[in-house]
N, C-alpha and C positions, 0 to 999 in steps of 0.2 A: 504493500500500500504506500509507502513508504517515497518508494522509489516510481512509484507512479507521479504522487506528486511533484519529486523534483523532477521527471520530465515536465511537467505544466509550468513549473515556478520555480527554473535552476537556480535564482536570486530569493528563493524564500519568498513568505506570502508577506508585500508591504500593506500594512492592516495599522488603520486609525478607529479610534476606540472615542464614541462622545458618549460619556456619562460625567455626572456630578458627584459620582460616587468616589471618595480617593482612593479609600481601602478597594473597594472594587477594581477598581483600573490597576492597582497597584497589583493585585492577585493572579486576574487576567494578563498582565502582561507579560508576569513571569510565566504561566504555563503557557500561554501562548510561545513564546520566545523561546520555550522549550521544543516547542513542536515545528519548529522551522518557519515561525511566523516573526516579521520586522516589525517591531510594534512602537507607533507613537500616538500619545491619549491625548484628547480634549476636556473639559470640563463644558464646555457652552455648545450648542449647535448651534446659533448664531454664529458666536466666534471660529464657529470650526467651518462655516460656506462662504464667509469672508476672506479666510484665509485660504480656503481654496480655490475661489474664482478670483483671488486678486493673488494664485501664484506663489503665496506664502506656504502653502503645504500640496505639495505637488509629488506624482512618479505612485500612488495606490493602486493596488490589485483589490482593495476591496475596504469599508465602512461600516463597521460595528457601531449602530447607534441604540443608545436605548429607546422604545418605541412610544412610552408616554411623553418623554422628553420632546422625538420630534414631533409628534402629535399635537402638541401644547405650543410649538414653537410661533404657530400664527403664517407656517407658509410648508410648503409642499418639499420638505426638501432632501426624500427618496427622490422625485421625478425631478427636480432643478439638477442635483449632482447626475442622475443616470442619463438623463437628454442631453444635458451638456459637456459633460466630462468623461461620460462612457464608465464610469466607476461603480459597479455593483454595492449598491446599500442593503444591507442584510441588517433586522432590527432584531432584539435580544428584550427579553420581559424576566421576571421573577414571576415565578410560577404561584405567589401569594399577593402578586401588585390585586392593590385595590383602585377601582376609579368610579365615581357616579357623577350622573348626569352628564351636561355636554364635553366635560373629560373626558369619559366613556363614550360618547357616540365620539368624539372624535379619533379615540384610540382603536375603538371597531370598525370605524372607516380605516384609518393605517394599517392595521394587519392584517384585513380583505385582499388591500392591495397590495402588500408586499408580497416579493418572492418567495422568502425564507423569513421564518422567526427559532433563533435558538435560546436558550436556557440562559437564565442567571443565577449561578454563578454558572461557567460555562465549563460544558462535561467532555473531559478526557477523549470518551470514545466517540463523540459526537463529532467532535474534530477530524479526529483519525481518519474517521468512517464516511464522512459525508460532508463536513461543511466546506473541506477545500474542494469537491467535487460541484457543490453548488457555486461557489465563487467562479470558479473554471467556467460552469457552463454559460455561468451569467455574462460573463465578461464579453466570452462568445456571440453569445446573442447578440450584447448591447452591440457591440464592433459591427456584426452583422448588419443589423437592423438601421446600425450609421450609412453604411455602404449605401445602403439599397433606400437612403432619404428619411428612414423611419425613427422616431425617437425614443424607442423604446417601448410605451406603452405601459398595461399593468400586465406582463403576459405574466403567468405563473410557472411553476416547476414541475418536472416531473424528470428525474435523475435515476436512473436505471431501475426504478420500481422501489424507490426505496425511500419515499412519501411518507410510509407509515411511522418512520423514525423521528420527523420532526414534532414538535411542541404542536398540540394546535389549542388556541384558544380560543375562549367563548364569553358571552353576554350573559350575565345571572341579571334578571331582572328580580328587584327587592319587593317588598311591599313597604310603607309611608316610614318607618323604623330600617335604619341600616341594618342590617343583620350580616354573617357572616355567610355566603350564600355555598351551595354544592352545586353541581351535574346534574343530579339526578332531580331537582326541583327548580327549573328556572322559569316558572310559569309566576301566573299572576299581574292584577295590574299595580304600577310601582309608579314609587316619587323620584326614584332613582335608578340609577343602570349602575351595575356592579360588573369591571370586565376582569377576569380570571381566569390563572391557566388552567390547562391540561384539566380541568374537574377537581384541582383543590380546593379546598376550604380557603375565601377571600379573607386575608387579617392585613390593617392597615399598613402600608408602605412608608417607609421613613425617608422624610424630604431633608435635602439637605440646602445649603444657603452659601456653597461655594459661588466664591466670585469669577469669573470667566478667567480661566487660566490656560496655557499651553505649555505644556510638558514634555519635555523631549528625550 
């Protein structure tokens, strides 16, 4: 497997990371960087599409963002970096992130649309197995789909059958009381929208209050 990837990515996979999380980025980077990935983080997705269409962070194979974050951000900016830069944005959630209301419908409209969403904290075999394979094919496409006048799009994946391995998330709707919601009961009419992964139990997410920073 191994060796599959370094024919795709003799130079390692160049991989920018936007979260606010330090510890996060901090953890991620090293096992990343173990797995033949080049890894430099952002704290702001703002600051992280400025600095890439004004040339300050340039040369990526691929964009780990986290997906409330760009969701929240107030603009589109899986499809700004992939139409314009040909850069594969792959978004990343905690399988206990809590969101309601228009947070939630906006964070259910992003990962409709994205390609790929993987796990946080991010798993060993997930990597190994599949995520450099989704980067690869995306990359492709985007180059593709430049050729031929097209900008990408929200085309979706589907990577040697092997679909069933990602995270997939869903929309717990509450009733008027947040509660913590499950899979198995997302019925009901509600004041709120709770979005959740994989069918765990929703427990509030810890916001953080980093200031826009880049790390190298």
């Amino acid at each position: 497997m191994e060796d599959d990837m370094a024919v795709m990515f003799p130079n390692r996979i160049r991989t920018l990371i936007v979260d606010d999380d330090a510890k996060f980025l901090k953890s991620a980077s090293r096992l990343l960087s173990i797995l033949d990935f080049d890894v430099v983080v952002c704290s702001n997705v703002a600051y992280a599409l400025k600095s890439l269409t004004n040339g300050n962070l340039e040369g990526f194979d691929v964009i780990l963002v986290h997906a409330a974050k760009a969701a929240a951000c107030g603009f589109n900016f899986r499809a700004i970096v992939e139409a314009n830069l040909l850069i594969p944005v792959i978004y990343f959630l905690p399988q206990d992130h809590e969101a309601t209301g228009d947070e939630a419908d906006e964070l259910l409209r992003a990962l409709q649309a994205g390609t790929y969403v993987i796990k946080r904290p991010v798993d060993t075999n997930e990597v190994r197995s599949l995520l450099w394979k989704v980067i690869a094919y995306r990359k492709c496409e985007l180059e593709t789909q430049a050729r031929r006048g097209g900008t990408g799009g929200e085309a979706g994946l589907d990577v040697a059958g092997e679909d069933e391995d990602r995270v997939h998330f869903k929309v717990i709707r509450g009733t008027s009381r947040k509660r913590k919601g499950s899979s198995s009961n997302p019925g009901g009419s509600s004041a709120g929208t709770t979005a959740a992964a994989g069918g765990h139990p929703a427990a509030k997410g810890e916001e953080k209050d980093n200031a826009a920073s880049l790390q190298q």
